[in-house]
BASELUM-889055 format. One record per atom (N, C-alpha, C): x, y, z. Coordinates in steps of 0.1 Angstrom, whole numbers, plus 5000, padded with zeros to 4 digits. Layout:
<pts>
XYZ
...
</pts>
This chain:
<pts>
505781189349
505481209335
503981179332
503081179317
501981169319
501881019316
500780989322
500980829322
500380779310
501180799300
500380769290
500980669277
500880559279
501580449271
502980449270
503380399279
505080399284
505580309287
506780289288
507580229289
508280229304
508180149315
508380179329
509280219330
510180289340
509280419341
510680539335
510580519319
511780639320
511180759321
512480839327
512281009334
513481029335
514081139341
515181219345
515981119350
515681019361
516080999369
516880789365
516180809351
516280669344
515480589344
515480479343
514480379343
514480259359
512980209360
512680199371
510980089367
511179969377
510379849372
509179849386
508479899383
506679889392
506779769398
506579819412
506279679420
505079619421
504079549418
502979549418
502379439426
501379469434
501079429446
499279359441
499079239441
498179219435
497279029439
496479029443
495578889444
496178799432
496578669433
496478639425
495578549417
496278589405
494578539394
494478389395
493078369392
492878259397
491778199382
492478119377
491178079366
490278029369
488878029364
487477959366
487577809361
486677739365
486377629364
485177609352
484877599346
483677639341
482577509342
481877509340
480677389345
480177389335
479777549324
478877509315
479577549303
478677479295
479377499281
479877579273
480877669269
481377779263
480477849255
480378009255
479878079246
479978039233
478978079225
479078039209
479278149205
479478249207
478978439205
480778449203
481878329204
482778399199
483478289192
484778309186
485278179178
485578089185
484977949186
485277839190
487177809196
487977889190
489477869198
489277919206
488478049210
488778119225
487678139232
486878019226
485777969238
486177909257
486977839254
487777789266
488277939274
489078019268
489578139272
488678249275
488078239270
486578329274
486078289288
485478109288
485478099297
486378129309
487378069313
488278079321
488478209326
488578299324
489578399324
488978529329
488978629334
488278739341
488178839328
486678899325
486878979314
487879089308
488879129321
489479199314
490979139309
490679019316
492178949316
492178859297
490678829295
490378749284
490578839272
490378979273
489779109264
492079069255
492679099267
494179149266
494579049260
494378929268
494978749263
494878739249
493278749245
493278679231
493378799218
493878969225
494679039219
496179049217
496578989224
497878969226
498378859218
497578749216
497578609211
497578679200
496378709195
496678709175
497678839172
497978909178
499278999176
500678939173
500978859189
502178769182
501878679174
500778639169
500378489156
500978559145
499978689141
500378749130
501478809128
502378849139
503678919135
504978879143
504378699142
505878599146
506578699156
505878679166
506478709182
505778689191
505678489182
505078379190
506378329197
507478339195
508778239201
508978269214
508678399223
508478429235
507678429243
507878409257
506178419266
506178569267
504978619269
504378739273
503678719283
503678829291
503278849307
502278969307
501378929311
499979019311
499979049327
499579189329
498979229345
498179319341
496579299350
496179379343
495679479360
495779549364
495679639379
494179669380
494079719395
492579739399
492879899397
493679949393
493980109396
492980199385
492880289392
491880389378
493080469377
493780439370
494980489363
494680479344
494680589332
494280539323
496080549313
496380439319
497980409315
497780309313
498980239305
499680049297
501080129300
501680019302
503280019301
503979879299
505579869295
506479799294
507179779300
507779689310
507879709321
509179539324
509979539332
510479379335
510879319325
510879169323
511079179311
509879099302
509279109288
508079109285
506879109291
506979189296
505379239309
504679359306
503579309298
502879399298
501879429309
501379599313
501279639324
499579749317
498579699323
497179759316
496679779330
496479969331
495679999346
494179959342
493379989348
492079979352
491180089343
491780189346
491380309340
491480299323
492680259317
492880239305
491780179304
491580049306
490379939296
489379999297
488680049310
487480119315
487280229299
487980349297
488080439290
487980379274
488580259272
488480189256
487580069257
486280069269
485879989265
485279989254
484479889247
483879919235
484679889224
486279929224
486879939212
488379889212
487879739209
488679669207
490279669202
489979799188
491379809175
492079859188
491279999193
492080039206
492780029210
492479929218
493079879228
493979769222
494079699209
494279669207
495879729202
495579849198
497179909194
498080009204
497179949216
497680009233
498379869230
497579809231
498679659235
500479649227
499579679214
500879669205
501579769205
501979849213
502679959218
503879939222
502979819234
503779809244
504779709241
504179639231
504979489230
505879539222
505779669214
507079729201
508279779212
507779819220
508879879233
509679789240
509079629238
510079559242
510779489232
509879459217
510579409203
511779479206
511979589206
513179729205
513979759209
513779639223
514779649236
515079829242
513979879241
513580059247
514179999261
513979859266
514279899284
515879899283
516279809272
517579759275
518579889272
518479959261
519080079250
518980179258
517680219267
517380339268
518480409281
518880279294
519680349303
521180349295
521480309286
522880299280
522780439269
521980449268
521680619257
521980699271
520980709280
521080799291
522380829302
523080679300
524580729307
525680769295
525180769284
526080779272
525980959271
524380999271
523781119273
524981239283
524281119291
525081189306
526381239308
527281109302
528781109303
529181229295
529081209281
529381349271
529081519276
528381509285
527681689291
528581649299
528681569305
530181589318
530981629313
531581569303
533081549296
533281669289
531881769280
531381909275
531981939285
531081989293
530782079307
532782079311
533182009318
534481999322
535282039308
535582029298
536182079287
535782269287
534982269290
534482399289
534482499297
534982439306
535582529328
536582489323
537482419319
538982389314
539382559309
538782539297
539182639286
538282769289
537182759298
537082929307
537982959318
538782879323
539982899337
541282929329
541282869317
542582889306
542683029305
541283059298
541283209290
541483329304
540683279310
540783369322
542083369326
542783339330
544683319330
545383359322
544883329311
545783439302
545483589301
543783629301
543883719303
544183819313
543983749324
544883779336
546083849338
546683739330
548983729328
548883849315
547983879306
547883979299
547984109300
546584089310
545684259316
547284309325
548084239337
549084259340
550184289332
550284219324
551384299315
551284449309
550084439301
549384569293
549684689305
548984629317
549184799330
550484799328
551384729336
552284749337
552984819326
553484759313
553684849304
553084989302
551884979302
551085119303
551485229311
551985159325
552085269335
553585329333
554385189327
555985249321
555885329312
554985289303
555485449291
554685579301
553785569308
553085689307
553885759318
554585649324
555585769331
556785839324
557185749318
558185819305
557585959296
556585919296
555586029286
555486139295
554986139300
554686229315
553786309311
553286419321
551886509318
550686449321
549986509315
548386479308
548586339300
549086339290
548886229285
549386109288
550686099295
551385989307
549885939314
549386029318
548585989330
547385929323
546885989316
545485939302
546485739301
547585699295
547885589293
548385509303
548385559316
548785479329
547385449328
546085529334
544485479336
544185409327
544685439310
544085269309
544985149312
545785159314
546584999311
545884959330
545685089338
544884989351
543884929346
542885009337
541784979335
541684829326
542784779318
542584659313
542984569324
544084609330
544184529340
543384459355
542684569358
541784559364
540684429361
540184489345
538984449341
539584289336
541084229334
541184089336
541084009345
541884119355
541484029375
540084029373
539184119374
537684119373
537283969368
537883919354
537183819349
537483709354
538783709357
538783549364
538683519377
538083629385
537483629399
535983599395
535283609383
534383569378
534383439373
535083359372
535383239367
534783129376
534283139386
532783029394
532083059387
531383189387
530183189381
530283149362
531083169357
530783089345
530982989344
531982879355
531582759354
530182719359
529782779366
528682759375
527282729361
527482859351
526682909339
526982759330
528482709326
528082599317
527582459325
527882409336
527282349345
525682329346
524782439346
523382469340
523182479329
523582469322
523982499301
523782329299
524882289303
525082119305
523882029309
523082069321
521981989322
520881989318
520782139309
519682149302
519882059291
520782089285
521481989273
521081879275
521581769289
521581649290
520081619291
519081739297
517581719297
516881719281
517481769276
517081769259
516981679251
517781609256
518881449251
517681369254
517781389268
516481249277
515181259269
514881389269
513581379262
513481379246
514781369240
514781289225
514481209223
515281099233
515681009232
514480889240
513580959245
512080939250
511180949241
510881039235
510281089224
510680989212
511480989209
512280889194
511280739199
511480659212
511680539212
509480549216
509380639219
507480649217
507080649202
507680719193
507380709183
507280619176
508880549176
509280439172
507780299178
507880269192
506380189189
505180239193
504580389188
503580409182
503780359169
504580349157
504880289146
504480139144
504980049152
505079949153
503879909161
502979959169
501779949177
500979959165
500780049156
500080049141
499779939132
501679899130
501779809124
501279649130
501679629139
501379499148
500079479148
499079629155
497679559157
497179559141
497579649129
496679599118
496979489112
497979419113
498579319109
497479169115
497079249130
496079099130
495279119136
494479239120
493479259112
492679309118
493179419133
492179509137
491979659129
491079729136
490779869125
491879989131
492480029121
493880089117
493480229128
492080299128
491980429134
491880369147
491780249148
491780259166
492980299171
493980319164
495380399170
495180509174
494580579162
493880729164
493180769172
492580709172
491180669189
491580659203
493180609201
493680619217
494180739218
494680809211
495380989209
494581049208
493381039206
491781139211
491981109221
491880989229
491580959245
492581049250
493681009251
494581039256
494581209256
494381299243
494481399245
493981469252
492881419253
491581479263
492281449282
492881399282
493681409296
493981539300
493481569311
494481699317
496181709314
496681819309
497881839308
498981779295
497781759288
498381629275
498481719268
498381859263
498981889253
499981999255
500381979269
502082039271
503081949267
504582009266
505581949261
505981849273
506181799270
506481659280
507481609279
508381519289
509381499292
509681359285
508981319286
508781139282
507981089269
506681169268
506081159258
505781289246
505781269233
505281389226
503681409229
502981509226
502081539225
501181449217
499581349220
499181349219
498481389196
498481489197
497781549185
498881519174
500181539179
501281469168
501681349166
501081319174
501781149177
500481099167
498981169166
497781119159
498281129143
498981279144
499281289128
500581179121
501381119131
502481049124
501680919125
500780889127
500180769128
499180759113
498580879112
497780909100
498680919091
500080939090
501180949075
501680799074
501180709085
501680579091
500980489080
499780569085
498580459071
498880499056
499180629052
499380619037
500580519036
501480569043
503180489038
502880319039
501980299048
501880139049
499980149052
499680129040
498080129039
498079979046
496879989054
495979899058
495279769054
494879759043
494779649032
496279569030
497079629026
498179539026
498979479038
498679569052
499079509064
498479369069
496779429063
495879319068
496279199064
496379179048
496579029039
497779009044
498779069047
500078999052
499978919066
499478989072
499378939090
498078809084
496778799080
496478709075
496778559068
497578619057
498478499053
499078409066
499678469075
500178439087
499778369093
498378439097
497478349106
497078249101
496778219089
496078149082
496877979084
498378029087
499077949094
499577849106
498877959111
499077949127
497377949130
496677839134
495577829135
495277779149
495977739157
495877739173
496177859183
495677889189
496077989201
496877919209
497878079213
498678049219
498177999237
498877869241
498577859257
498677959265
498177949280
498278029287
498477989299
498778029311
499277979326
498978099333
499178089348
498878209355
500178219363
500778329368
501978329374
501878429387
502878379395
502578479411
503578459415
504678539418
505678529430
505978659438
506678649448
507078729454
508578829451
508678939451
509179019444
510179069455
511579089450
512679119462
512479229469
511579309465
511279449474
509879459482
509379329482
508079309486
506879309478
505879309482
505079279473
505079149464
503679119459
503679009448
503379039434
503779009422
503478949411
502778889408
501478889402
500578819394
499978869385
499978759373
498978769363
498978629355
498978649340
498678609330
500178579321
500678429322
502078359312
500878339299
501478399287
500978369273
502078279267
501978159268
503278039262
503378129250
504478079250
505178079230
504877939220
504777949209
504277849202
504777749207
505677729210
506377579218
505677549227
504677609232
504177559245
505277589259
504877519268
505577519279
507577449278
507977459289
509277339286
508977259286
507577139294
507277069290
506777019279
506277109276
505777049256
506576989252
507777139249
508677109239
509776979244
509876969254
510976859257
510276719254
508976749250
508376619245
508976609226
509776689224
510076679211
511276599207
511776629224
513376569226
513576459232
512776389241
512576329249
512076159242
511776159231
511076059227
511775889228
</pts>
């Protein structure tokens, strides 16, 4: 499919979790004193943290501040690949190639409602819903499809047991009748007869026909039902990054990017086209203007005035390869924090 803000990795074939093979990150030490060039909470984070890893962190951080989906960790990876893809992927793992950041450098809202894309795909449980739609998809075209060779082997049988009757009768009066016209009503009753053996010796090939009828069907489904759950958080990618208080067109700004990709504005399996996906985002901002997203996600933050912690994670993965990146605590902090609540 085109790699273009997804959700790992649905297609035809279902969903499927990227193994990702990667150094692990390693924080800096810093020796000298933090930048002043940004807000004093994500001075430390600035420091620490590799530019592309800091850019995602402290976008990711005021997204769940402002839209209370601080209560979970989030998992940042961000790849060396010149790939210009983000995906959803495992469970809360957000997934940013090389190529994506490279292509929005400069533009923070951007990337900012790439992020929030991805994090709506998991709000929505897209990984959890989507293979239980797809065998639900699935099952129903079977259960079609077989109902439907049922009652073409039916009809073919009867008209079979029919076409045999009709000759046969046919060929009794036309002997009784006799002549010319006897013979005129014998040739047709062969000819119905004939032409029902005909059909149900034809009866592979029309199951064969609803059989291909069926998987197009069940292909139609997939790509609804792909299409629906992109829309769904491009919606919520809108709403989430304006909410903490980036600029609303940078959604629009990633569907320029994106369009301009080779092959982006054919019908796609997985994703809608680019140029519509810009326009439901533009009918996105009248129905929920910008101004009032902002003061809401605001109000919020205005609450939440610490950044969320952060940790680095690495393990080894059952199919080989390693895992690494970036744990974004939940407002609880670690289990150690919070057991300091209980523990007293």
């Amino acid at each position: 499919h085109l790699p273009i803000l997804a959700y790992k990795g649905y297609n035809k074939s279902g969903f499927g979790i990227t193994l990702l093979t990667s150094q692990s990150l390693v924080l800096a030490n810093p020796e000298t004193p933090p930048s002043s060039d940004i807000h004093p909470m994500y001075q430390k984070a600035q420091q620490e943290l590799p530019k592309n890893y800091f850019a995602v962190y402290a976008i990711t951080d005021r997204i769940a501040r402002a839209n209370n989906l601080d209560k979970k960790p989030w998992r940042i990876v961000v790849t060396s690949n010149y790939v210009v893809n983000a995906y959803a992927s495992d469970t809360n793992l957000l997934t940013f190639e090389a190529g994506l950041m490279d292509q929005l450098e400069g533009n923070a809202s951007a990337l900012a409602c790439a992020i929030a894309h991805e994090m709506g795909h998991h709000v929505k449980q897209h990984l959890g819903y989507g293979p239980a739609k797809q065998q639900q998809a699935k099952l129903e075209e079977i259960e079609n499809a077989e109902r439907e060779k049922l009652i073409a082997e039916q009809d073919a049988a009867t008209q079979a047991a029919l076409g045999v009757g009709v000759a046969a009768g046919a060929a009794q009066v036309g002997n009784q009748v006799g002549g010319q016209a006897g013979g005129i009503i014998g040739a047709i009753g062969l000819l119905i007869g004939g032409a029902a053996q005909q059909n149900a010796q034809n009866i592979e090939e029309i199951k064969a026909k609803i059989e291909q009828e069926a998987e197009q069907r069940y292909n139609q489904r997939l790509m609804e039902i792909s299409h629906s759950y992109e829309l769904e958080a491009d919606e919520l990618g809108y709403k989430y990054s304006v909410k903490a208080g980036f600029d609303p067109n940078g959604c629009v700004e990633v569907m320029e990017l994106l369009g301009r990709m080779p092959g982006a504005q054919l019908k796609n399996m997985t994703h809608p086209v680019p140029e519509m996906r810009s326009e439901k985002i533009k009918a996105l901002m009248a129905k929920y203007p910008p101004e009032t997203l902002k003061a809401e996600g605001k109000t919020i933050l205005n609450g939440k005035r610490t950044p969320l912690k952060y940790e680095t994670f690495s393990y080894q993965i059952e199919d080989g390869g390693t895992r690494s990146g970036l744990r974004i605590l939940p407002i609880t902090g670690s289990t150690t924090d919070d057991l300091q609540n209980y523990l007293q």
